[in-house]
TISEPA-979440 format. One record per atom (N, C-alpha, C): z, x, y; atom name; residue number from 1; chain. Coordinates in steps of 0.1 Angstrom, whole numbers, padded with zeros to 4 digits. Layout:
c3 / c1 / c2 / a / k / c
Z / X / Y / CA / NUM / A
...
//
This chain:
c3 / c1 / c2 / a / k / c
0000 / 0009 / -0012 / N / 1 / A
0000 / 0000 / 0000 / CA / 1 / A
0000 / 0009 / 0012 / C / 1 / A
-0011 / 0006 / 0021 / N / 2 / A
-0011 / 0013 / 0035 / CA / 2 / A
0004 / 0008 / 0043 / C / 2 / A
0008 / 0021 / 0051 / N / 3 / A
0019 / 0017 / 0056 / CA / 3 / A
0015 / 0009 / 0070 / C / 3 / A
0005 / 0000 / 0071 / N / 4 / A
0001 / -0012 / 0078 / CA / 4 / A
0002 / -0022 / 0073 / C / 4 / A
0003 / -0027 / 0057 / N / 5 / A
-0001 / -0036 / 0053 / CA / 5 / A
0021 / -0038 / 0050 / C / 5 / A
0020 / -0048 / 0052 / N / 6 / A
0034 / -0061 / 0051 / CA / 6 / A
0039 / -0059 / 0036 / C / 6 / A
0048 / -0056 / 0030 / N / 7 / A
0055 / -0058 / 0018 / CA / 7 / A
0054 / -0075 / 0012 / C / 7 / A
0049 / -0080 / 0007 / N / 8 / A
0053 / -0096 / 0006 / CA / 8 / A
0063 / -0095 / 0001 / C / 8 / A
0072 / -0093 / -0005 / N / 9 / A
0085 / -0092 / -0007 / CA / 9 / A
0098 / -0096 / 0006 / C / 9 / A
0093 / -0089 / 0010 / N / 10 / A
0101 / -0090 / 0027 / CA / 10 / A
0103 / -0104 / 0033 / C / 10 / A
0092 / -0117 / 0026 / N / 11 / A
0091 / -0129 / 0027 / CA / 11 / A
0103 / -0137 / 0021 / C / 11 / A
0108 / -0127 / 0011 / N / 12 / A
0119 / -0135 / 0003 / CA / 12 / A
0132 / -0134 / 0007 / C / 12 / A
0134 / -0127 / 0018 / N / 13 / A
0143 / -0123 / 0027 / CA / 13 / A
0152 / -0132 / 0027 / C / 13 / A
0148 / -0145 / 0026 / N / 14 / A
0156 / -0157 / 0030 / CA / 14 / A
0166 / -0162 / 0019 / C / 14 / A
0163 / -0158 / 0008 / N / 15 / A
0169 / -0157 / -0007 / CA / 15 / A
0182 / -0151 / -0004 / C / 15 / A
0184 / -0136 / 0000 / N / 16 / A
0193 / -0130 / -0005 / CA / 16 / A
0206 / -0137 / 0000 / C / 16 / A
0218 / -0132 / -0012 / N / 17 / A
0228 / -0140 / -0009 / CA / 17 / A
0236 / -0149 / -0020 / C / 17 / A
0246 / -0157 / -0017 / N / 18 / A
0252 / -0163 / -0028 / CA / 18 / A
0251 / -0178 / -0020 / C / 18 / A
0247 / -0184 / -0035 / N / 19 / A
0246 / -0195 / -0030 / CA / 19 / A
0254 / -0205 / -0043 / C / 19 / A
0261 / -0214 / -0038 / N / 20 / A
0263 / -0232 / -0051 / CA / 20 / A
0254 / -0235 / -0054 / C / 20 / A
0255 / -0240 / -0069 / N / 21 / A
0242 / -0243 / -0074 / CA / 21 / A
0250 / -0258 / -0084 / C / 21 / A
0243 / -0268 / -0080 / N / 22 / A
0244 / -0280 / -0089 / CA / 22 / A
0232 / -0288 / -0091 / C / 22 / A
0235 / -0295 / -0104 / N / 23 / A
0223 / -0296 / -0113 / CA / 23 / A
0226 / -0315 / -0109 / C / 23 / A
0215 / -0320 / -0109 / N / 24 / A
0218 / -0339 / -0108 / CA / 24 / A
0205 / -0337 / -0120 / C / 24 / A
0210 / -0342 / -0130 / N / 25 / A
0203 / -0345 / -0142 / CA / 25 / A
0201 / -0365 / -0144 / C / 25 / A
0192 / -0365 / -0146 / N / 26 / A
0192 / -0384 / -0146 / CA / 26 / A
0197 / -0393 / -0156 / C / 26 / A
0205 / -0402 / -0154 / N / 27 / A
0214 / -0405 / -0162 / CA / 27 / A
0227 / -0402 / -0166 / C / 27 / A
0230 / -0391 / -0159 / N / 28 / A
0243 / -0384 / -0167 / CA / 28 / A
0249 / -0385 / -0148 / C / 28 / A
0264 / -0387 / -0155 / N / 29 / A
0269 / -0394 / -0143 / CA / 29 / A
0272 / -0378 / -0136 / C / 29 / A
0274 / -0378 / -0122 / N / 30 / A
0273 / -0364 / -0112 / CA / 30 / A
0289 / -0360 / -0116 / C / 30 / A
0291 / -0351 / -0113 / N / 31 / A
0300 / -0339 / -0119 / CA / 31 / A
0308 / -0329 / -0102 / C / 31 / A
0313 / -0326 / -0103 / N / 32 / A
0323 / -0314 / -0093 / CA / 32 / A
0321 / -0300 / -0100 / C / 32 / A
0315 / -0303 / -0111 / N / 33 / A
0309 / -0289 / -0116 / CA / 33 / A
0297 / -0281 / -0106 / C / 33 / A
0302 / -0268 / -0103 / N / 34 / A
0291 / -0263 / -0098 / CA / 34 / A
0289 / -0247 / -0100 / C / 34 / A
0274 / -0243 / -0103 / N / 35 / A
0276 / -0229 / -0104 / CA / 35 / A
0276 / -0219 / -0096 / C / 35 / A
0271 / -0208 / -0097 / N / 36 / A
0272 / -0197 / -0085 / CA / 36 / A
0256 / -0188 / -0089 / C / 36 / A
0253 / -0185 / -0078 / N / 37 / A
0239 / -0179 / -0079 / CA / 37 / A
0235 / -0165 / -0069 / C / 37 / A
0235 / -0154 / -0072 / N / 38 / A
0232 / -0146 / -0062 / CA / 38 / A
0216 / -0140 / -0065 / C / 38 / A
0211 / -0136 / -0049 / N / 39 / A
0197 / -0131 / -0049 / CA / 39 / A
0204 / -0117 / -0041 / C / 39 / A
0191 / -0108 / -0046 / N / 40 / A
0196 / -0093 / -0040 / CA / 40 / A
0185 / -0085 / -0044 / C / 40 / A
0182 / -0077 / -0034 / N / 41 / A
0174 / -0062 / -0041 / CA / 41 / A
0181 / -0058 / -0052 / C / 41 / A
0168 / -0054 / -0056 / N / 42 / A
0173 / -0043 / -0071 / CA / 42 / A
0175 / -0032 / -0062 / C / 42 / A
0186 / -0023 / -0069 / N / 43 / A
0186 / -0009 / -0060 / CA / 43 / A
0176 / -0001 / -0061 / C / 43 / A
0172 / 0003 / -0046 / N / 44 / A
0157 / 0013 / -0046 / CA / 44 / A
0146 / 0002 / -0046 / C / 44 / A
0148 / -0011 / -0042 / N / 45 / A
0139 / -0021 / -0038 / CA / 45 / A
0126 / -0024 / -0051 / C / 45 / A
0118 / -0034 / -0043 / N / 46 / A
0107 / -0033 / -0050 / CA / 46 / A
0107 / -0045 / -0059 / C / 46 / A
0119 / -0050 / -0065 / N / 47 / A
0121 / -0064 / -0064 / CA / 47 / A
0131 / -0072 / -0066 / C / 47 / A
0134 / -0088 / -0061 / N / 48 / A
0144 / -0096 / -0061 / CA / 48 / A
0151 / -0097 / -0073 / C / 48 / A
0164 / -0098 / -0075 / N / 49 / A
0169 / -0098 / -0086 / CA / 49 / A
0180 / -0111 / -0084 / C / 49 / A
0180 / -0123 / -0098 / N / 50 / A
0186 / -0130 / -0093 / CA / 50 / A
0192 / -0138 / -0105 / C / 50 / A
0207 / -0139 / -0103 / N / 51 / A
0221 / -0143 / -0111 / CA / 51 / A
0225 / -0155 / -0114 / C / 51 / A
0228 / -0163 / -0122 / N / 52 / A
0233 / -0176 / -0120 / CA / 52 / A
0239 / -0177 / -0133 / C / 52 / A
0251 / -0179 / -0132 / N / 53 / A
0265 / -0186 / -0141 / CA / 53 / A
0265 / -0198 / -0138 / C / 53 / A
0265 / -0207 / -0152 / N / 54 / A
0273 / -0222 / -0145 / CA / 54 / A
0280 / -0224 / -0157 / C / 54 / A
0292 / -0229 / -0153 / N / 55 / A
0303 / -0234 / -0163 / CA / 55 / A
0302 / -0245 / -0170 / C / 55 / A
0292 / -0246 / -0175 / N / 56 / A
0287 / -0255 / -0184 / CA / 56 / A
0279 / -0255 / -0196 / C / 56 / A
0288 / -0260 / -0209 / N / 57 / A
0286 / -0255 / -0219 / CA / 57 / A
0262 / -0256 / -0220 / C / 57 / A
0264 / -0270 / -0216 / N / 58 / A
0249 / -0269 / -0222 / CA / 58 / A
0241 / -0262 / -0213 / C / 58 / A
0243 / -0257 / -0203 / N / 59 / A
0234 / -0250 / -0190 / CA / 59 / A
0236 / -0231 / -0192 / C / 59 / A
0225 / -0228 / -0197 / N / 60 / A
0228 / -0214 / -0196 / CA / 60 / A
0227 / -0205 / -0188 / C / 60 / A
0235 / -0196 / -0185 / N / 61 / A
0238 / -0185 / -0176 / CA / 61 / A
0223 / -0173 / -0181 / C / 61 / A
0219 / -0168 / -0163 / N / 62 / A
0206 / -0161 / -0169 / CA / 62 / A
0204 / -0151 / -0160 / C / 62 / A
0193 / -0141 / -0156 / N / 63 / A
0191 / -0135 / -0146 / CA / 63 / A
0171 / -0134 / -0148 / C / 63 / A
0166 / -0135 / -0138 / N / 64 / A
0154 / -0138 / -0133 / CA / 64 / A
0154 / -0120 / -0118 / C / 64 / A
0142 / -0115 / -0123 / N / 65 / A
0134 / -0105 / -0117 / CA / 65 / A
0119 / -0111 / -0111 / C / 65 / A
0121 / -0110 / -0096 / N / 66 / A
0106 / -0113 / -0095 / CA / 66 / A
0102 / -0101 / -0085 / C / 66 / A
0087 / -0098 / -0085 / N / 67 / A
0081 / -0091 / -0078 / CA / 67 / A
0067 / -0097 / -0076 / C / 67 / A
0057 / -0086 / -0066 / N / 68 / A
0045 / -0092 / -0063 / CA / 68 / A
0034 / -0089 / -0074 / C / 68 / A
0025 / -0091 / -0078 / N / 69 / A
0016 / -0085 / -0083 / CA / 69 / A
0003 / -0088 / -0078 / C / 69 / A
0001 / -0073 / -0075 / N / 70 / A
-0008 / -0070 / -0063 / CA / 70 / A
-0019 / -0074 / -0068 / C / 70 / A
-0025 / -0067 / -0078 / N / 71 / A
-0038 / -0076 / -0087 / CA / 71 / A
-0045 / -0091 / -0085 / C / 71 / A
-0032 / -0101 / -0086 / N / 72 / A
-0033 / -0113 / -0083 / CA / 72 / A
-0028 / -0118 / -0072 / C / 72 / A
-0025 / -0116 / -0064 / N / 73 / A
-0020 / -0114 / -0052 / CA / 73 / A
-0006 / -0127 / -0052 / C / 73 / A
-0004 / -0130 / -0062 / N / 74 / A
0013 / -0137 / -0061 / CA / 74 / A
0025 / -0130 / -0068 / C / 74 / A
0030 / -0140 / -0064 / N / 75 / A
0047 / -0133 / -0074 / CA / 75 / A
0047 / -0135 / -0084 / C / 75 / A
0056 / -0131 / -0091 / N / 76 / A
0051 / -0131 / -0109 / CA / 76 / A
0068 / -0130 / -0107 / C / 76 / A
0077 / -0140 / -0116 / N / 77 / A
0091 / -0142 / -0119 / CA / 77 / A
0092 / -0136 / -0137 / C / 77 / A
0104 / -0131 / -0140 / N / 78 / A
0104 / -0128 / -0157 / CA / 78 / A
0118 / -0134 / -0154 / C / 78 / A
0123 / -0144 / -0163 / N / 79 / A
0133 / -0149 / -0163 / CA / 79 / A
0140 / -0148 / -0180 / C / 79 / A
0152 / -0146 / -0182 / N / 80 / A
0157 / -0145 / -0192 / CA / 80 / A
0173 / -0155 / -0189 / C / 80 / A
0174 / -0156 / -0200 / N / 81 / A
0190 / -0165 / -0202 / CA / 81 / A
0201 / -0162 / -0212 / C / 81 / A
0211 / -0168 / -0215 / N / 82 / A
0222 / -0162 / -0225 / CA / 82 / A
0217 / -0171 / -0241 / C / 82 / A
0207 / -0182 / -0240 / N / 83 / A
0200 / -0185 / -0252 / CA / 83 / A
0190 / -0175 / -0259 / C / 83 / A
0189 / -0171 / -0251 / N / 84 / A
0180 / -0156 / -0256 / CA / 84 / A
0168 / -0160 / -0254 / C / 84 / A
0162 / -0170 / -0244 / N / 85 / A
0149 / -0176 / -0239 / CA / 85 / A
0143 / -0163 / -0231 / C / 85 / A
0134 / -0162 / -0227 / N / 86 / A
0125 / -0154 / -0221 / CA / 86 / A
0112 / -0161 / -0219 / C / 86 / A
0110 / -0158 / -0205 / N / 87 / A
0098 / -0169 / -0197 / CA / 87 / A
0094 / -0159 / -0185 / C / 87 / A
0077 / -0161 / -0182 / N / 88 / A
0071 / -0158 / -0170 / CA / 88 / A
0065 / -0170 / -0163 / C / 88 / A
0070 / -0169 / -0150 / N / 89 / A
0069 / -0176 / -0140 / CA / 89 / A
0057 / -0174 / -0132 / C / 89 / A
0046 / -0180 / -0123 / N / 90 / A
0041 / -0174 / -0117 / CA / 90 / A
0048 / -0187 / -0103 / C / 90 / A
0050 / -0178 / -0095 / N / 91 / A
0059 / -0181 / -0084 / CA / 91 / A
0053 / -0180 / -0067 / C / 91 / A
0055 / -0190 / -0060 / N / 92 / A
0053 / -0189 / -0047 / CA / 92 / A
0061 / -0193 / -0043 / C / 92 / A
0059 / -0195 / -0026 / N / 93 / A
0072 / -0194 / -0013 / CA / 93 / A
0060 / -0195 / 0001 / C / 93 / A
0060 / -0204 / 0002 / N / 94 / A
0054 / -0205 / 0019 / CA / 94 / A
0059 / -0215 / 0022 / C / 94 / A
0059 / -0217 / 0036 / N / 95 / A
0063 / -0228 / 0047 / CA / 95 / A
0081 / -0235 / 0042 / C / 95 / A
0090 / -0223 / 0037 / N / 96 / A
0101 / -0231 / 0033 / CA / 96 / A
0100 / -0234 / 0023 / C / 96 / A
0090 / -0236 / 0012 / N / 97 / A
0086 / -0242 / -0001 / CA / 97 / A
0086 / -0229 / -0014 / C / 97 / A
0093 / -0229 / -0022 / N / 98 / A
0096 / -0223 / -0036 / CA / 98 / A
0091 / -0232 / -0047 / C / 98 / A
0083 / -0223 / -0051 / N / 99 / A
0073 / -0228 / -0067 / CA / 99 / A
0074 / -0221 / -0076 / C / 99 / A
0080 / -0224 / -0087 / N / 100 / A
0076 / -0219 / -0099 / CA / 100 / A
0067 / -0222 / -0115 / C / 100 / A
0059 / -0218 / -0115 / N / 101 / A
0047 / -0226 / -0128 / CA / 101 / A
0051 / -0218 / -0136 / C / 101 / A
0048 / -0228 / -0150 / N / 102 / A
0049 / -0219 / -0167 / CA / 102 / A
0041 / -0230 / -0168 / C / 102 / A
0026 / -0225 / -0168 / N / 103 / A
0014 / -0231 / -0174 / CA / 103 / A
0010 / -0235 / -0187 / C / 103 / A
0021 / -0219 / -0198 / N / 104 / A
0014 / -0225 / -0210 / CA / 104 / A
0033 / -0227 / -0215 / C / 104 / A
0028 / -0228 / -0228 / N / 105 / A
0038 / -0229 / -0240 / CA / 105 / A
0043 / -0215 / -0244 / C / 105 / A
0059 / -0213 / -0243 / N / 106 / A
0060 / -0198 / -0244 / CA / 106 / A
0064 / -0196 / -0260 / C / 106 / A
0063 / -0208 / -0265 / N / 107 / A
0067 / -0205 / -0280 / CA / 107 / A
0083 / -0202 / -0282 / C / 107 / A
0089 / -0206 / -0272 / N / 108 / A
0106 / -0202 / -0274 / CA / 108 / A
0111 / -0215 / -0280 / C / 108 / A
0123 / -0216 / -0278 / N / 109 / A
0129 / -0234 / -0284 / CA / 109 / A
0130 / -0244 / -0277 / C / 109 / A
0126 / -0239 / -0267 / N / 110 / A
0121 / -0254 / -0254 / CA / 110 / A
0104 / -0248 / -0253 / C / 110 / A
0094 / -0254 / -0267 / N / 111 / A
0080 / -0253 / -0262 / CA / 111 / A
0075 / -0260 / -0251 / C / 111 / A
0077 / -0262 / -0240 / N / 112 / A
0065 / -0267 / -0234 / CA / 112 / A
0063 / -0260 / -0219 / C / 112 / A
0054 / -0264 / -0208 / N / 113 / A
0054 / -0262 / -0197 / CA / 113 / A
0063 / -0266 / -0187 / C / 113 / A
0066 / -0257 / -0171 / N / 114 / A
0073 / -0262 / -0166 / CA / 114 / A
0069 / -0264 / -0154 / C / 114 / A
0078 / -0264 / -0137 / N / 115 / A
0071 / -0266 / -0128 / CA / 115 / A
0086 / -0269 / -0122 / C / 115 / A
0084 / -0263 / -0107 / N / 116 / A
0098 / -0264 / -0103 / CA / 116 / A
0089 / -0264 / -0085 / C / 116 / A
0098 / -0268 / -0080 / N / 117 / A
0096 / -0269 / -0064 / CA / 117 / A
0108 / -0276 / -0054 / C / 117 / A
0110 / -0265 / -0049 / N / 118 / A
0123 / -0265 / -0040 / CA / 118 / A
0123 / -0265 / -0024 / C / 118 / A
0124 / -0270 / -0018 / N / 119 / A
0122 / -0264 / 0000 / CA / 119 / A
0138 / -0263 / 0004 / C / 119 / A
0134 / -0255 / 0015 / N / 120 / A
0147 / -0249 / 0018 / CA / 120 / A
0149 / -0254 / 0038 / C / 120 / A
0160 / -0257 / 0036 / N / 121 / A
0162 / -0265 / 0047 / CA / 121 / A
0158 / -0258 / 0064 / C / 121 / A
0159 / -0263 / 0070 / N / 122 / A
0156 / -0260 / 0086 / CA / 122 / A
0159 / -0247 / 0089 / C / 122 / A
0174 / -0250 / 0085 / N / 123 / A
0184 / -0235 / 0089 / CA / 123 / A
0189 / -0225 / 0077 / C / 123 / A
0182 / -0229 / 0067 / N / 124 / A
0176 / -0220 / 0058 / CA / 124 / A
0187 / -0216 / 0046 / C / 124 / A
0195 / -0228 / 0048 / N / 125 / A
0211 / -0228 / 0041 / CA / 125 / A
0214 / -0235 / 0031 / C / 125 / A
0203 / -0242 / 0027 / N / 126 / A
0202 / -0252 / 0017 / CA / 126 / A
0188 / -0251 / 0011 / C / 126 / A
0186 / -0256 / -0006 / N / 127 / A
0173 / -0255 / -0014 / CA / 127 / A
0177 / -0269 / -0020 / C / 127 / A
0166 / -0272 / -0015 / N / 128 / A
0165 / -0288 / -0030 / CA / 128 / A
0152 / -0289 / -0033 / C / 128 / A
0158 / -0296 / -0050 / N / 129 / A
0143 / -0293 / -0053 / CA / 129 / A
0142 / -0298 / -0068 / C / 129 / A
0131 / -0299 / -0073 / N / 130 / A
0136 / -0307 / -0091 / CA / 130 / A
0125 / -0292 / -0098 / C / 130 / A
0132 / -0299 / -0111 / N / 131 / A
0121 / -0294 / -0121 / CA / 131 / A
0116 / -0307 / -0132 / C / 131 / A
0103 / -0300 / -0133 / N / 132 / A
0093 / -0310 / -0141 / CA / 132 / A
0091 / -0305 / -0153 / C / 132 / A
0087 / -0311 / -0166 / N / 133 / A
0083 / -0306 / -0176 / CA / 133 / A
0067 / -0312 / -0182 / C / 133 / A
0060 / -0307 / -0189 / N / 134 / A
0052 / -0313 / -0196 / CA / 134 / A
0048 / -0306 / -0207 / C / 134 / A
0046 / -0319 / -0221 / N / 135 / A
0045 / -0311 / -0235 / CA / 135 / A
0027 / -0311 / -0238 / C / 135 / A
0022 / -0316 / -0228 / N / 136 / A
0004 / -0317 / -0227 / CA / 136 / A
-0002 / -0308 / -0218 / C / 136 / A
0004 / -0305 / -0206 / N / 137 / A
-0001 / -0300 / -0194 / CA / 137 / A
-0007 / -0305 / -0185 / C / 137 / A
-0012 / -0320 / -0190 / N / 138 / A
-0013 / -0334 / -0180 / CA / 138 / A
-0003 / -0343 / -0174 / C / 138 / A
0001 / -0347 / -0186 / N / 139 / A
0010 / -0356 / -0178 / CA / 139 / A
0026 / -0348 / -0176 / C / 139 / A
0032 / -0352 / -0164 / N / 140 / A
0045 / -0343 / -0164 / CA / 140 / A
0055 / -0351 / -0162 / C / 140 / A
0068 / -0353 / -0166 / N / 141 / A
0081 / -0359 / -0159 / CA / 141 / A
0090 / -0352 / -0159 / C / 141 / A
0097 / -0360 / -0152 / N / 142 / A
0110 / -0355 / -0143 / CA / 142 / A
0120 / -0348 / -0148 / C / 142 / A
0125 / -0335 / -0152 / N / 143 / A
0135 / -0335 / -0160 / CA / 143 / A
0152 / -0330 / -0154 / C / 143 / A
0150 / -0325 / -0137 / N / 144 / A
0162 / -0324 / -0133 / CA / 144 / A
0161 / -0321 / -0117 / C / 144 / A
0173 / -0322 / -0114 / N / 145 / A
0169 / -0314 / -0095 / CA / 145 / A
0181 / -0308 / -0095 / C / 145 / A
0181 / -0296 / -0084 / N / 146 / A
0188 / -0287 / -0085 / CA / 146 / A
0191 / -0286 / -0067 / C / 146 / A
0200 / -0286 / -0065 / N / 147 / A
0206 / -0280 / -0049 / CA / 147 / A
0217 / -0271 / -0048 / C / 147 / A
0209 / -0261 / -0041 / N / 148 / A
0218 / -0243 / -0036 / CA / 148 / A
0220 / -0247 / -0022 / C / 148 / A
0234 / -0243 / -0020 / N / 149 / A
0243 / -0242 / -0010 / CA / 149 / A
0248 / -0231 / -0006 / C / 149 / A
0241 / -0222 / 0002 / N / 150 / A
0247 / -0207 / 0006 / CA / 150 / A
0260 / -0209 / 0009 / C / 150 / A
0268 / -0200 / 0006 / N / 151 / A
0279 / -0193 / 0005 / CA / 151 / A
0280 / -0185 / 0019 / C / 151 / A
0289 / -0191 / 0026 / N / 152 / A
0289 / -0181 / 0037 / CA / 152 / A
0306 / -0172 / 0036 / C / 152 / A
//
């Protein structure tokens, strides 16, 4: 990278930090349960590295690495969990807006696709946002929403 040309990384700026993290799942009545989530450079940069515990047995605790890849010119997320799941994301972030796609089937024990999209509030202190699933890659439904609450 020419030392002219912008880091995209630098975009995620708005990430770093600890943030509450609660899950509103449909049907299941809301809860005081909430987890904890931090974003942060990996040390020596280069890319976001990011944490999440929740105290709940069925919700697993995981950590997610994303960087750019310059090739394709988006972010590329590798997310792993305490199930022993492993998933690539291909991930965006413009105008306030957080996307994450899993196009195909990763053959782990949740086969299918996913889709996630979050926007993050005015003052940059709140994410809401659901996730979507589909077992076709046409049709998709609803399967949860998620709201982060920075930690000040």
């Amino acid at each position: 990278m020419s030392p002219h040309t912008k880091d995209p990384l630098h975009d995620l700026e708005l990430f770093l930090g600890a943030w509450s993290l609660e899950a509103i799942v449909p049907h299941a009545p809301r809860t005081d349960v909430r987890g904890r989530v931090t974003f942060e450079w990996l040390p020596g940069g280069g890319f976001l590295v990011e944490r999440w515990e929740v105290p709940f047995p069925a919700a697993p605790n995981g950590l997610a690495v994303t960087g750019f890849h310059r090739d394709r010119g988006t972010y590329v997320q590798h997310q792993f969990d305490s199930r022993g799941v492993a998933r690539v994301y291909e991930m965006g972030f413009a105008d306030g807006v957080w996307t994450l796609t899993r196009s195909e089937p990763d053959f782990s024990p949740l086969d299918f696709r996913q889709r996630w999209s979050g926007r993050f509030s005015p003052d940059g202190n709140t994410i809401t946002g659901r996730w979507e699933r589909s077992h076709d890659g046409a049709t998709w439904e609803h399967d949860f929403d998620l709201r982060y609450e920075r930690i000040t």
